[in-house]
N, C-alpha and C positions, 0 to 999 in steps of 0.2 A: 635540442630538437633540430631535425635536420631534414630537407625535403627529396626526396627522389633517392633514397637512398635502398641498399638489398637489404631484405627482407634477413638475410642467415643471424648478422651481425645488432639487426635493429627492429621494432616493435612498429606496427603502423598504430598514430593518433587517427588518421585521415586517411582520405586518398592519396592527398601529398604529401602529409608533413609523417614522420618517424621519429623514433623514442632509440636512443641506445637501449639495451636487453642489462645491460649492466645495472645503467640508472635506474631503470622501471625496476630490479629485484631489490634493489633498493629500497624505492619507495615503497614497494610492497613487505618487505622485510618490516617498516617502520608501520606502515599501515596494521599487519598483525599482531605487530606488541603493542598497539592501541586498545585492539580488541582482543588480546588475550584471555582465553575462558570466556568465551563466547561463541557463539555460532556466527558471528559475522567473518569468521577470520578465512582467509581468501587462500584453494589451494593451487598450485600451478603444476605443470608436467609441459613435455616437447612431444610435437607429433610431429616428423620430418624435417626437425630444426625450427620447428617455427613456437616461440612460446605462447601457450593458451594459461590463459589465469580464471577459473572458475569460484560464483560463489554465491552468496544472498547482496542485492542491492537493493537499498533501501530508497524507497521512490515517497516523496509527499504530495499530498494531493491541494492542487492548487486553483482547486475550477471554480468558476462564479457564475456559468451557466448549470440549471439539474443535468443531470443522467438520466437514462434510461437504459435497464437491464431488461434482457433476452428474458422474451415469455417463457417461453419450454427450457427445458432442465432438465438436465442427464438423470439425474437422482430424485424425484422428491423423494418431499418429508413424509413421512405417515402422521396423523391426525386421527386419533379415536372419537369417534361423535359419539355425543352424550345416548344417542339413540340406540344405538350398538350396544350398551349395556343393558336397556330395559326388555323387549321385547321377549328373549331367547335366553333360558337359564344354559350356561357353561357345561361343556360336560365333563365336569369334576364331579368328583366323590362331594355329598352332601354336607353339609356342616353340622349335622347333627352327629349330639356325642354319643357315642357306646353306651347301653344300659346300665354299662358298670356305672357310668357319670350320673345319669340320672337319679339313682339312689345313692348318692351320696350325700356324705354328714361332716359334721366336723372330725369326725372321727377317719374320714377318709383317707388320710397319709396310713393309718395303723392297715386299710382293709385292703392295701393295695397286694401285703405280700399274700393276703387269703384270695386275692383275682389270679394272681398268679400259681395259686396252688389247685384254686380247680381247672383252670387252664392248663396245668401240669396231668389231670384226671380225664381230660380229653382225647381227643387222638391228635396225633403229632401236626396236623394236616388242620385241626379246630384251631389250635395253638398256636400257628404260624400268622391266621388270620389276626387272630385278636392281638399279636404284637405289632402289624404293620399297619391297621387304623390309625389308632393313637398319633403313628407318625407320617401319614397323608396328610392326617388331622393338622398336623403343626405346619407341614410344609408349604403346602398347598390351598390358595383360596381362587375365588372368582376372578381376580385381575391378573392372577399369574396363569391363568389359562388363558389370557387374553395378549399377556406378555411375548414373545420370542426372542430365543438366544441369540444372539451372535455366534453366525458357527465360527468352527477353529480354524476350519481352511475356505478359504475365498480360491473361487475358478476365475480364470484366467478372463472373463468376463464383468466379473464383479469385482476384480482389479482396475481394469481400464474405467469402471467408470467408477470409482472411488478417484481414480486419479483426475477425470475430466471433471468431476465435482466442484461445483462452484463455490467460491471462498464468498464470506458474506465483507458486507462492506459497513464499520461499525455496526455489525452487527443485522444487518438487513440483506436478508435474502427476499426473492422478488413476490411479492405479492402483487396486486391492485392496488395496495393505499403505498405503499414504500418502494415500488418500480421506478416509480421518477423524483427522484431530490438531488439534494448535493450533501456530499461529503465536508465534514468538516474541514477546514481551510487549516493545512499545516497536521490533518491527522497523516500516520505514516504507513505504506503499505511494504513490501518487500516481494522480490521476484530473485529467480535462482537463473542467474547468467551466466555468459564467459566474453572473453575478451574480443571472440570473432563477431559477438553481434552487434551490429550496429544499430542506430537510434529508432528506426523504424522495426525495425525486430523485436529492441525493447518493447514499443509500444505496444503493438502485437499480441505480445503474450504476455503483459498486464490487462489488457482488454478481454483479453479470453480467459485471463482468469476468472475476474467477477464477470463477466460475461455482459460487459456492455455492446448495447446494440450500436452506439456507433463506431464508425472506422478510424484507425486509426491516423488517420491525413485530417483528421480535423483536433488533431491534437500536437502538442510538442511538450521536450522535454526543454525545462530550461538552469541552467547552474546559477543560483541566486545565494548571492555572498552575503555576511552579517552587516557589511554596510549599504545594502540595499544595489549593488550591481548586478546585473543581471544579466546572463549571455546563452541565448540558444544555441544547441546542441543540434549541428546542422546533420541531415540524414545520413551523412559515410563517415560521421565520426562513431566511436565506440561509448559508450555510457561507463561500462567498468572501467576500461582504462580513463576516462576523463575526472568520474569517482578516487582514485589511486594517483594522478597528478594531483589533484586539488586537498589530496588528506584525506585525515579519517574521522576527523571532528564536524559533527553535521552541525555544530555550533556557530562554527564559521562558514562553512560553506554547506547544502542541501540540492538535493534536483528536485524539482516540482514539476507536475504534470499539469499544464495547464492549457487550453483553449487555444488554436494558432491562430486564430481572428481577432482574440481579445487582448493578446498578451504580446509586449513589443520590447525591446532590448535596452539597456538600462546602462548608458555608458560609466564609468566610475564619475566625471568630474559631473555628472548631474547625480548621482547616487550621492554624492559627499553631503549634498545639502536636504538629503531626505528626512535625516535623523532628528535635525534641526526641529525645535517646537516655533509654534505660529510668532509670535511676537520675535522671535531673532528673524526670521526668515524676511516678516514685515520691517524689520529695520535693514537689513541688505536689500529689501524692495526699495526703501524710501531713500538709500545710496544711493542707488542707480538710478533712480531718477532724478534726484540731484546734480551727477555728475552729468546725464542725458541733459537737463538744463543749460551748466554751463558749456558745453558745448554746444549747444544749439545758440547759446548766445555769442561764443565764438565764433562761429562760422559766418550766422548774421553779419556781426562788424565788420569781419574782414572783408565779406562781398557788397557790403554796402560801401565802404571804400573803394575798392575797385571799380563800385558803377561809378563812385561820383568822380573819379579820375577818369573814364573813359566819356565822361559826359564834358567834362572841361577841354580833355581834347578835341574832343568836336566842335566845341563853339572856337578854338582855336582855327582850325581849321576851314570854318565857315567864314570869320573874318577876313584870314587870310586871302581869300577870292575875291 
């Protein structure tokens, strides 16, 4: 990685720093056969020499303060009330069966082809009727008159807001009781980037996805390693290319979305000792304070020597006059 360099030859990480165009297809070459036969796998193309890497990144959700989702909604949901059924009969065909049914016996399989013989004795026009009940009869009831298709083709209207449709978040779209919570700590969400956007862009348009009301300057992204280091992802860096330096294993490494107030940077040689369970940690406590001891009793000695030498010199001193 190299700083100030052109753009034809090299990839920007930052503002300042740059990636050779070589390395990064590289990594991304290696990144793909990770996720081979997957939808994670990342495509690339040049628009005026400059390489764009497109794809799904996967983002975890890291916040310890609730959320609050956006009241209004491109789409609701439709909801049948129980009330909607009782008052008002459907207007569908009745459910009552044809005469033929009515007089029926066990012998009824034999008198079907005799229904169809005076049906035959009808005029053409009796006969059409009495074949197409039967089969209302089976199609059709009271809730599928209350049903609607899905038509075949969507207007250019009911596209765009299928598309501004809010994703739910485990599962929770906004109500009154489930508007404000928190997301599970370490569930995973995914957003469709490219390599031009940077960190506050990401945030952006993960927040308008589930359609949280707050903005995104009160959030950050941060790259959090398997041994607990942790380094935000400052706003003119790129998220995808940061994703694609760091691998394709979110085992080792993950970005988390979490709080910029509550969440602070995690250099490696204090991450080293996070893994650590209480009783080791407590024994490198009661080292250092050990070695805190005898140094403070070193210290001690030696300046209490030096007063009692600068005290001798004085009475020296005072004599001497």
């Amino acid at each position: 990685m190299k700083e100030d360099c052109p753009p034809s030859s090299h990839v920007p990480i930052s503002d300042s720093k740059f990636i050779l165009k070589s390395e990064l297809l590289s990594l991304l070459k290696t990144y793909n056969c990770y996720h081979e036969g997957r939808s994670f796998q990342l495509r690339h193309h040049e628009e005026e020499g400059a390489l764009i890497i497109e794809g799904l990144l996967n983002i975890a959700w890291g916040l310890r303060r609730p959320i609050r989702l956006q009241m209004q909604d491109d789409r609701e949901r439709v909801h049948l009330s129980s009330a909607s059924w009782m008052p008002e009969k459907p207007n569908c065909p009745p459910k009552e069966a044809p005469p033929q049914d009515r007089r029926g016996t066990p012998e009824e399989p034999s008198a079907q082809p005799v229904h169809k013989a005076e049906g035959s004795k009808d005029s053409s026009g009796t006969l059409v009727e009495e074949e197409e009940v039967p089969q209302l009869l089976r199609t059709q009831s009271d809730a599928s008159c209350m049903i609607q298709r899905r038509p075949k083709s969507r207007g250019p209207s009911d596209a765009q807001r299928i598309r501004r449709h809010r994703f739910s978040i485990n599962g929770h779209f906004y109500n009154h009781k489930t508007s404000v919570f928190t997301p599970a700590y370490g569930s995973v969400t995914n957003v469709r980037v490219n390599s031009t956007m940077t960190t506050q862009q990401v945030l952006t348009l993960l927040l308008n996805k589930f359609r949280v009301e707050d903005g995104p300057s009160e959030f950050a992204l941060y790259i959090v390693h398997e041994s607990g280091e942790q380094t935000k992802l400052k706003d003119c860096e790129y998220p995808l290319i940061a994703r694609i330096l760091h691998g394709p294993c979110e085992k080792i490494v993950k970005i988390f979305l979490m709080e910029a107030d509550l969440s602070e940077e995690v250099p490696y040689d204090v991450a080293q000792y996070i893994k650590f369970e209480m009783p080791v940690l407590d024994s490198f406590v009661e080292k250092l304070k050990e070695e805190e001891e005898r140094e403070i009793i070193k210290l001690t000695t030696k300046f209490q020597a030096l007063r009692l030498t600068m005290l001798q010199r004085l009475e020296q001193l005072v004599e001497a006059k």
